[in-house]
N, C-alpha and C positions, 0 to 999 in steps of 0.2 A: 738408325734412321727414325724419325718421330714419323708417327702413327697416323695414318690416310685422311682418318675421322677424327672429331675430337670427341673429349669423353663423354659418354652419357649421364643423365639427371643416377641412371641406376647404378654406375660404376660410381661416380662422384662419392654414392651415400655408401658405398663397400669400402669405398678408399679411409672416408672420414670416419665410418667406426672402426677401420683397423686403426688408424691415428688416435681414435678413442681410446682405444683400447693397452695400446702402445705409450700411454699418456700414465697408465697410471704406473707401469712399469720405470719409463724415463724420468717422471719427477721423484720416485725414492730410490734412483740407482744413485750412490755414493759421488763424490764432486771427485772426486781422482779415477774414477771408470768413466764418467761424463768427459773428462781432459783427455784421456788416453785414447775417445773416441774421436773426438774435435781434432787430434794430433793425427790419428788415423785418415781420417779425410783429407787431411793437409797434403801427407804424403803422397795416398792413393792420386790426388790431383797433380801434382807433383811428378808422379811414375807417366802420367798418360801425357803429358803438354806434347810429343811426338804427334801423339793422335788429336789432340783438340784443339792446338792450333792451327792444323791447315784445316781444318772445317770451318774456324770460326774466319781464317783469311777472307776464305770462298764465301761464306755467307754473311759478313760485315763489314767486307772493306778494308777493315782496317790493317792497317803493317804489320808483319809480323813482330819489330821492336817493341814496339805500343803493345800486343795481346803477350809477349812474353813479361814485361814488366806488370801488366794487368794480373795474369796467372799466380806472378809470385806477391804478389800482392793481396790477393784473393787467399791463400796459404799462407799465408801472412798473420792475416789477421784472422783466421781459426786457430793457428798456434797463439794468437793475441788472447784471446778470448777462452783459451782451455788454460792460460798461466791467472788469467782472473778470474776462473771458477775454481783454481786450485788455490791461490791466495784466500778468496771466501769473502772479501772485504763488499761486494756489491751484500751482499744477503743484511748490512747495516744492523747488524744483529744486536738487541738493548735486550739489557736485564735493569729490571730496577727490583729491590728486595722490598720485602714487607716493612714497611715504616709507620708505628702505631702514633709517631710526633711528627707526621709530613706536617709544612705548615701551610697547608689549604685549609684547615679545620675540620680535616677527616680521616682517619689514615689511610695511610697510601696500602693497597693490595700486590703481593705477589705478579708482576708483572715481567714477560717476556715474550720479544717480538723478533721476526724476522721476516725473511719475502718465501715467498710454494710461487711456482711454475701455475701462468694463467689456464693454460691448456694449448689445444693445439692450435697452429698459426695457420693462414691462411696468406702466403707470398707472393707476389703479384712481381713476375720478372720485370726488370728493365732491358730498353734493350741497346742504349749507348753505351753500357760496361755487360759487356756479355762475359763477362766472368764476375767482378767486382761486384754487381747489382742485379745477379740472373740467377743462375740455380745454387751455386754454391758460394752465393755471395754474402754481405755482410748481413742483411734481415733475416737469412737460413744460418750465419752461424748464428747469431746473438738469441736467436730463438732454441736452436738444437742445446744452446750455454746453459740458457736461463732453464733449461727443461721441458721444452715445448716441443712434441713433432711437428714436423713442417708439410704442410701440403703446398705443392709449386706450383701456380699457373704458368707456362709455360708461354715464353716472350713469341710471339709470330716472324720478328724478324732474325729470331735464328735457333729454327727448330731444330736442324742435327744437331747444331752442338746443344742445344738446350735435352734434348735425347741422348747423348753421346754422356754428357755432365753427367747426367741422373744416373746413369747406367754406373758409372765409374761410381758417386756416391754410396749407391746401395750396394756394389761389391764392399766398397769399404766399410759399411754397417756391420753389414753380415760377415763379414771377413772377422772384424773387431767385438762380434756377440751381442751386439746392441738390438734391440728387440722389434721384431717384424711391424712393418709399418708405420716406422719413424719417421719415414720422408719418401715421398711419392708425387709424382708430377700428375697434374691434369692439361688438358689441352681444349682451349677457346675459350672464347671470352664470355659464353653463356654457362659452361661449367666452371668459371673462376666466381661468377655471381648465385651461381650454386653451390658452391661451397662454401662460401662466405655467409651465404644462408644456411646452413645446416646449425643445430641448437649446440651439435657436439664443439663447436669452433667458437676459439674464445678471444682471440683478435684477428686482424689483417695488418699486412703490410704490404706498402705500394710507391714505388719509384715511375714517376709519368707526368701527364695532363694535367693541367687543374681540370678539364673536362672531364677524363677519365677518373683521377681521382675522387673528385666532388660525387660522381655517380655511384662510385662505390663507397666513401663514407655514407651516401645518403640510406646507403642500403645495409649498412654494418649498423648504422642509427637506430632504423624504422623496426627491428626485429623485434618479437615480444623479447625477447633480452637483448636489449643493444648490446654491443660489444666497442671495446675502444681499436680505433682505425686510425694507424700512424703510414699517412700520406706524405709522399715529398711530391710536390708538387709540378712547383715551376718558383722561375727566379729571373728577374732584370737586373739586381748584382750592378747596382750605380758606383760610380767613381768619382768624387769629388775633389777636382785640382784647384789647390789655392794661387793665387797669383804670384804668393811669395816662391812658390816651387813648380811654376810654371817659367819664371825670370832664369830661376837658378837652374834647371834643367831640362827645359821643356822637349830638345829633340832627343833626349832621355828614356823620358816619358812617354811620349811618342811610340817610340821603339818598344819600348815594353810591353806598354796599350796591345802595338798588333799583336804580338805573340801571344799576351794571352787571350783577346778573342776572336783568332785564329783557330788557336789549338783544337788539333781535332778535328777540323772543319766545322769551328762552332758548335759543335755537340755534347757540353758541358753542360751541368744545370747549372754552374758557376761561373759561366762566361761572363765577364761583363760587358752589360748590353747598352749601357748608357754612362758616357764620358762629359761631367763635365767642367767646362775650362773657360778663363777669361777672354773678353773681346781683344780681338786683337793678340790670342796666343803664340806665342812659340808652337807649341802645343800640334794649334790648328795649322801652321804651317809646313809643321814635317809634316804631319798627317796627308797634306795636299802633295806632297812627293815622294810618299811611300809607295814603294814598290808590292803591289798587291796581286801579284801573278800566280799564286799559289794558289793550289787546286788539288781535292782531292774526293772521290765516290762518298756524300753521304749513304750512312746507313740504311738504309732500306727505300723503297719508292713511299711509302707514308710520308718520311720524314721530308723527303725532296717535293713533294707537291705543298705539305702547310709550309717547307720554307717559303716556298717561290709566292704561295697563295699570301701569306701576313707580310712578305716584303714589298708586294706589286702592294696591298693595305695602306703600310705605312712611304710609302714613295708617293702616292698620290696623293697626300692628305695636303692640305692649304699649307703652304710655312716649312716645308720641308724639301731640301735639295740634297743633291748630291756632291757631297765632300771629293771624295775619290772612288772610285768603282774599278777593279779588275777587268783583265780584256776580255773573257769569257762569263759573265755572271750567269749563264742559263745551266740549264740540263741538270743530268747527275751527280758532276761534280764541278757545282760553282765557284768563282775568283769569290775575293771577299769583297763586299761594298760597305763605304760609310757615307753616312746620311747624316744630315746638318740641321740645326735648327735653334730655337735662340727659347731662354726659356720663359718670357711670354707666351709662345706658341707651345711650348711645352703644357703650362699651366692650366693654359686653357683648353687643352684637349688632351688633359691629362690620361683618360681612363682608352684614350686611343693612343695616343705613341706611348706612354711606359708601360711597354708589353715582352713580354719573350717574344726571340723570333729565334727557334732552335736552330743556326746555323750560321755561316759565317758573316754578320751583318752588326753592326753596333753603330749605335744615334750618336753624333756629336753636338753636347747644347753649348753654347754660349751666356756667358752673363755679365753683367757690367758690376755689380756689387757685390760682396761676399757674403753679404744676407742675403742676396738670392739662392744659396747653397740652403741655406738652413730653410728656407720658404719648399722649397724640392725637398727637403728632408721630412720635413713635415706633411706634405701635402701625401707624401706616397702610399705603399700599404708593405705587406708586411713581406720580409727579401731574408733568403739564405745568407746571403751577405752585403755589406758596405765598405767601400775602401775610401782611404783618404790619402789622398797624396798631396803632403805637409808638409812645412818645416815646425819645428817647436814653437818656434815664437810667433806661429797664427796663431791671433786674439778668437779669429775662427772656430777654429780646431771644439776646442771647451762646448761651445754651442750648438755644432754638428755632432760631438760625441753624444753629446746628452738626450738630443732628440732622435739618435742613430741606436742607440741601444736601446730603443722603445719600437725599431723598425727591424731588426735585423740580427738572427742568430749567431751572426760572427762578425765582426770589426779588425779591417784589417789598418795597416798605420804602415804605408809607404811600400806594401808589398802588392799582389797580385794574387786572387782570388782560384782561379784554375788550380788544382791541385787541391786535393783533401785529404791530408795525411791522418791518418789510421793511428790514434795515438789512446793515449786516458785521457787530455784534459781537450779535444777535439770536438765541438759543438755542431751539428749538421740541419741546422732547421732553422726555423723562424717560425712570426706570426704569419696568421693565414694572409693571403694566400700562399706563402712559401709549403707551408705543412698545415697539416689539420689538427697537431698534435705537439705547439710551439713549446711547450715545456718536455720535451725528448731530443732524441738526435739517433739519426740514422748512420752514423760514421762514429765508431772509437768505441771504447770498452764503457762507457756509461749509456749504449745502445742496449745491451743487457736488462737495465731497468721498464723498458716497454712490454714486457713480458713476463714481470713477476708481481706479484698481490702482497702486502703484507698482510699477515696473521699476528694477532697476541693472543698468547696462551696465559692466565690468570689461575694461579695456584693450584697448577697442574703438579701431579708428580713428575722427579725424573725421569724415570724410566720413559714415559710416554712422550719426552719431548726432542726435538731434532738437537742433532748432536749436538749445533751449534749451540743451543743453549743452553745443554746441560752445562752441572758445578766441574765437572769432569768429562769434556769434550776429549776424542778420541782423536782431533786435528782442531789447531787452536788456529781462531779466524780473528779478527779484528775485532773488539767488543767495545760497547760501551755502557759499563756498570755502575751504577748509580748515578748516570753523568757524566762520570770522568770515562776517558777510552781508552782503553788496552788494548797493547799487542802483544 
């Protein structure tokens, strides 16, 4: 059961020098004891889903389908992330030799580089993936990967299992010999800004609010040693239908549209929240006789009061109607409603309707020309993702991509956004506001890199150097030696 109180400023600073302390143990324990522990977790999570699914039932809602694909998803990708610590290829490891004829007009010195664990992390749960983005999720593996103990702020909307998690966690530490202090939960939101203050902590990471995030970046900033704060924020996740593949399949499209920003009951950072399509759509037509009867317990009362609060926002603004709406839109578990609007009225109230609205709601804009796609593409700010829903031969297409990849950490081309698979080449981020931190990503095994520092060592001897860049490493990693790369 998580704990009555939350933690004190005095516990906080016990917790964070054991994590200190544990810090210098974890970043020189070997990349194949680092995987074996990463596997270890996988498992332990694994052996308990009996127990940590019906807790998380009881206290999120959500189905049991949904939190069992979530679990093994969540083990997933710690067994993800202990096969790329064993591979060794994130550590980007360069050797260049001594070259008395470089041709800069100097010689080139003995140089060798690779990435050290920044210290210890500071993890701010989510609370719509209470497995995938809460205690043993992707920011606690890719930190525990990279060599980082983890301190967890613990998500409010689902304390036993967020307590239940941990618990199962550090039997699996300690089961697996990993050294005291490695990962430890704190509780409330004044001990997570206490932590994140402490000098021993050397980044954060945060799944939420731009509110909440931005509050905490400000405060990961302000410290006599800032530290770097990789925020996921928020996402409106636009959809732009060209006319050509609005003709060719609009109640298609339609259908798809709902599913994915349904899914969940809207509770995605990836929903997409804004559709849009020519005057006169296919498109808008199914949409106007979509069956929108589905219904199901958002996540916690926080979540159900800013739905209801930004959707009553955006329902009253000048220029904006209702497309189709379900026969129960209130309470704790809302139908889904679409909202219509054209984008003139778009444009000019831009910084009021292109908003998240965490739940099951999505704008429908209208437009007469297909440079009005690119005018909305431009105008935006900065989104997890963009989809296009294309045929090849939009002249379109070229000019939305171009200005879409200046907007948006993933571009998708005829598919749908919902879904984040957990891969290597999986991009989770954007310009602000999507993240605080647009050149990272929060999903896939190049999540790793938020966590580790390079170091060059300059005509060091062997012996004193990480394996990886000794002449005669003891596990050979991916190199690149005078330029060319080896495997």
């Amino acid at each position: 059961m998580a704990p009555a109180e939350p933690t004190t400023d005095e516990e906080v600073d016990r917790i964070v020098a054991a994590s200190a302390e544990a810090s210098r143990i974890w970043a020189n324990t070997d990349r194949a004891e680092r995987s074996r522990v990463l596997e270890a977790i996988a498992d332990a999570l694994e052996d308990a889903a009996s127990v940590l699914i019906p807790i998380a039932q009881r206290e999120t809602h959500l189905p049991e389908g949904r939190l069992n694909g979530e679990l093994k998803r969540t083990s997933f990708q710690l067994r993800l992330f202990a096969e790329t610590v064993r591979e060794g290829g994130y550590l980007d490891a360069r050797i260049d030799h001594a070259d008395p004829e470089w041709p800069m007009g100097a010689p080139r010195p003995e140089l060798r580089r690779s990435q050290v664990p920044l210290g210890p992390v500071v993890v701010f749960a989510a609370s719509n993936f209470p497995f995938a983005f809460s205690v043993a999720g992707g920011d606690t593996a890719s930190a525990l990967a990279a060599g980082c103990p983890v301190i967890l702020k613990a998500h409010s909307g689902h304390p036993d299992l967020s307590a239940t998690t941990g618990a199962v966690v550090r039997t699996a530490l300690q089961s697996a010999g990993a050294p005291s202090g490695l990962f430890e939960l704190v509780w409330g939101a004044e001990a997570g800004r206490t932590a994140l203050s402490n000098p021993h902590v050397k980044a954060g990471a945060f799944t939420g609010s731009i509110a909440g995030g931005r509050a905490l970046f400000d405060i990961a900033s302000s410290r006599p040693e800032p530290i770097p704060f990789f925020g996921e924020l928020g996402s409106v996740n636009p959809v732009f239908v060209t006319r050509a593949a609005d003709a060719a399949r609009g109640a298609e499209i339609a259908s798809e549209f709902t599913g994915s920003f349904t899914l969940g009951s809207g509770q995605f950072c990836t929903k997409p929240g804004l559709l849009l399509v020519p005057s006169g759509a296919t498109v808008t037509e199914a949409l106007r006789g979509t069956e929108l009867s589905q219904s199901a317990p958002l996540l916690n009362e926080r979540i159900v009061m800013g739905f209801h609060e930004t959707l009553e926002r955006l329902s009253s603004k000048p220029g904006i109607g209702v497309l189709r709406r379900g026969p129960s839109p209130e309470g704790n578990a809302p139908t889904p409603t679409l909202l219509a609007t054209d984008v003139a009225t778009l444009l000019a109230h831009l910084d009021e309707l292109f908003t998240e609205c965490f739940g099951p709601t999505a704008l429908v804009v209208t437009y007469d020309d297909e440079q009005e796609l690119v005018d909305v593409a431009e105008a935006i700010d900065g989104q997890l993702t963009a989809t296009l829903i294309a045929e090849e031969t939009d002249a379109v297409a070229a000019d939305l991509t171009r200005v879409l990849v200046n907007k948006a950490g993933r571009l998708l081309w005829n598919q749908w956004p919902t879904g984040v698979s957990v891969t290597y080449a999986q991009q989770h981020g954007g310009p602000y506001p999507a993240t605080t931190a647009p050149a990272t990503t929060s999903v896939g095994t190049a999540g790793i890199a938020r966590f580790l520092r390079a170091v060059a060592f300059q005509n060091y001897p062997q012996h004193l150097l990480p394996d990886e860049l000794a002449d005669s490493p003891t596990t050979l990693v991916p190199r690149r030696v005078n330029g060319i790369l080896q495997k």
